[in-house]
N, C-alpha and C positions, 0 to 999 in steps of 0.2 A: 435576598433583602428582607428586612422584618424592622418588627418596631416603628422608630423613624425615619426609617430610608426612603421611607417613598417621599421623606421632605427632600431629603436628598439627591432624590433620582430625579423631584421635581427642579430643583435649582438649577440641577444639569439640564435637562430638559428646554430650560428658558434658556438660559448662557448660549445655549448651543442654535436654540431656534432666533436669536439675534446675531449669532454670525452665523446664520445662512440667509437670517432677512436683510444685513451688509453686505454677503455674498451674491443674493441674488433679489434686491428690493420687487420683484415684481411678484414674488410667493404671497399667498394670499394666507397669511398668517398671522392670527392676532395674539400680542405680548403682554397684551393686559385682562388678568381675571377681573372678575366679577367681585363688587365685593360681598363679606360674608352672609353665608344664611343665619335667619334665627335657630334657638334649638325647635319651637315652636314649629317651624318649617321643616327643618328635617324629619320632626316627631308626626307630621303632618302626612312627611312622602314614604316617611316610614309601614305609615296606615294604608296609603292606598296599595303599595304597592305588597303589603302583606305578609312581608320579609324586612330584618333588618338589617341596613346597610352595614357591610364589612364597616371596622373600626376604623381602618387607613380611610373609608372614603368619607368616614362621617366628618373626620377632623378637616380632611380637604374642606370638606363641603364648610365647616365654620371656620376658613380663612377665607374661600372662594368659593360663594353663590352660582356655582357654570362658570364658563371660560370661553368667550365667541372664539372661531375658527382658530381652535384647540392644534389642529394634526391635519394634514389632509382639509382644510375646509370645513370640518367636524368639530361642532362647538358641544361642549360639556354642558349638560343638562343641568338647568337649578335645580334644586328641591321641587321647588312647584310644577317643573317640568317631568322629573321623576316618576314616573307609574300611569302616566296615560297612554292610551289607547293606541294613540299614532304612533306612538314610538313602539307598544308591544306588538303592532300589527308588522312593523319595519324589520321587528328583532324574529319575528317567525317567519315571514320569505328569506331572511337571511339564513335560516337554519336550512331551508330548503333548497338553497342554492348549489349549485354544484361541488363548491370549494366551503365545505364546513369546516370548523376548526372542532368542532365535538368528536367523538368518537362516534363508529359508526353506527352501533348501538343504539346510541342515545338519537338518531334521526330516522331512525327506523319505525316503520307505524307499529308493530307488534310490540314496541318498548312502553310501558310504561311504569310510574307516571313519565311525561315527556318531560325535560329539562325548563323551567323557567325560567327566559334570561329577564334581566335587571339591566337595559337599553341604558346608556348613559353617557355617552356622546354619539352624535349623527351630523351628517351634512345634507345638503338641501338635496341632496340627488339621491339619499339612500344609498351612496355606493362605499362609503366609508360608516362603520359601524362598530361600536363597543361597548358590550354589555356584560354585565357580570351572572354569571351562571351559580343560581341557588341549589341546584344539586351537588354542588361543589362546595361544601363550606367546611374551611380547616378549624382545628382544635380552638385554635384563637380566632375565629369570627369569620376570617378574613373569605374572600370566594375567588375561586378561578376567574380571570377574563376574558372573554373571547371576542376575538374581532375581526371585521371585514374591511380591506382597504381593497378597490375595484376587485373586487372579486377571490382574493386571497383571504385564506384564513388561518387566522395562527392564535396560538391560546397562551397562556399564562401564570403562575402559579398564584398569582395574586396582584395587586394594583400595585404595588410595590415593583415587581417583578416586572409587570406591564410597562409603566412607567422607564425602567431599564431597558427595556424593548423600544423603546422609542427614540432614547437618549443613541443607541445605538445605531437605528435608520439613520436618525439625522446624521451623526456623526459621519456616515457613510456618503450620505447627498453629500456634505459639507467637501468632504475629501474630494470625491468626484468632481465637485466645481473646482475647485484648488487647482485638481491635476487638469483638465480642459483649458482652463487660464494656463497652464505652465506652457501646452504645447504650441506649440510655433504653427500658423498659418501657411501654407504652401504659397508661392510665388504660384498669381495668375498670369497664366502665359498670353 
């Protein structure tokens, strides 16, 4: 995916995570973003965090300011949220966890410099995590994403791509509920 597909992969994304929130209202999933950041803000988390945001996330970020409980309970950072502290302290235990999605290299202490991630969604338990990794950045801006869902880690070629990775989980819960509904309950004896 490139360009605008990550609008793309976004719409998929929502479509999909309202019929699994029909399928199963009790998922703690929120359908409605944020509304837009200023450029002012973005030029602001741009500063702190010292690095500029891939091109796909900048455009997100001025339709959608964050997005409460995004994925997993993991809500999308606003701009203002972007480059503090909490969140870079969250995104390096994560690197250190058992299930890295980096290469091994790159979590290694003799490596450096060490990879910087760009933390950009989290949930309140730290166990869902996604940040984009600035030693990763393509021709066109864009940066790999890596992320932790309990403890799993899997990476990305970019937000775009990410976004497709999601579109695809859900797709998956979604099926899974379907076929659980299709199967017949056994007669209690």
């Amino acid at each position: 995916m490139s360009g605008d597909s990550w609008r793309h992969a976004l719409g998929e994304f929502r479509n999909t995570q309202s019929a699994l929130m029909r399928a199963a209202p009790y998922r703690d999933t929120g359908l409605v973003p944020n509304p837009a950041a200023t450029a002012d803000q973005i030029v602001a988390a741009e500063a702190r965090l010292g690095h500029r945001l891939p091109p796909s996330y900048r455009e997100f970020l001025q339709l959608h300011n964050g997005w409460p409980r995004f994925f997993e309970g993991a809500s999308m950072l606003s701009a203002s949220e972007l480059g503090t502290r909490s969140y870079e302290t969250l995104a390096r235990a994560a690197i250190e966890a058992a299930e890295s999605p980096l290469a091994p290299e790159a979590t290694h202490p003799a490596f450096r410099p060490r990879p910087t991630l760009i933390p950009f969604a989290v949930d309140a338990q730290a166990t869902t995590l996604f940040a984009f990794n600035s030693q990763r950045r393509h021709r066109d801006g864009e940066l790999e994403v890596v992320a932790w869902v309990s403890e799993l880690g899997v990476s990305a070629t970019n937000f775009s791509d990410f976004l497709g990775l999601l579109v695809r989980l859900c797709q998956h819960e979604l099926e899974d509920l379907r076929a659980a509904d299709r199967v017949p309950l056994g007669r209690i004896a």
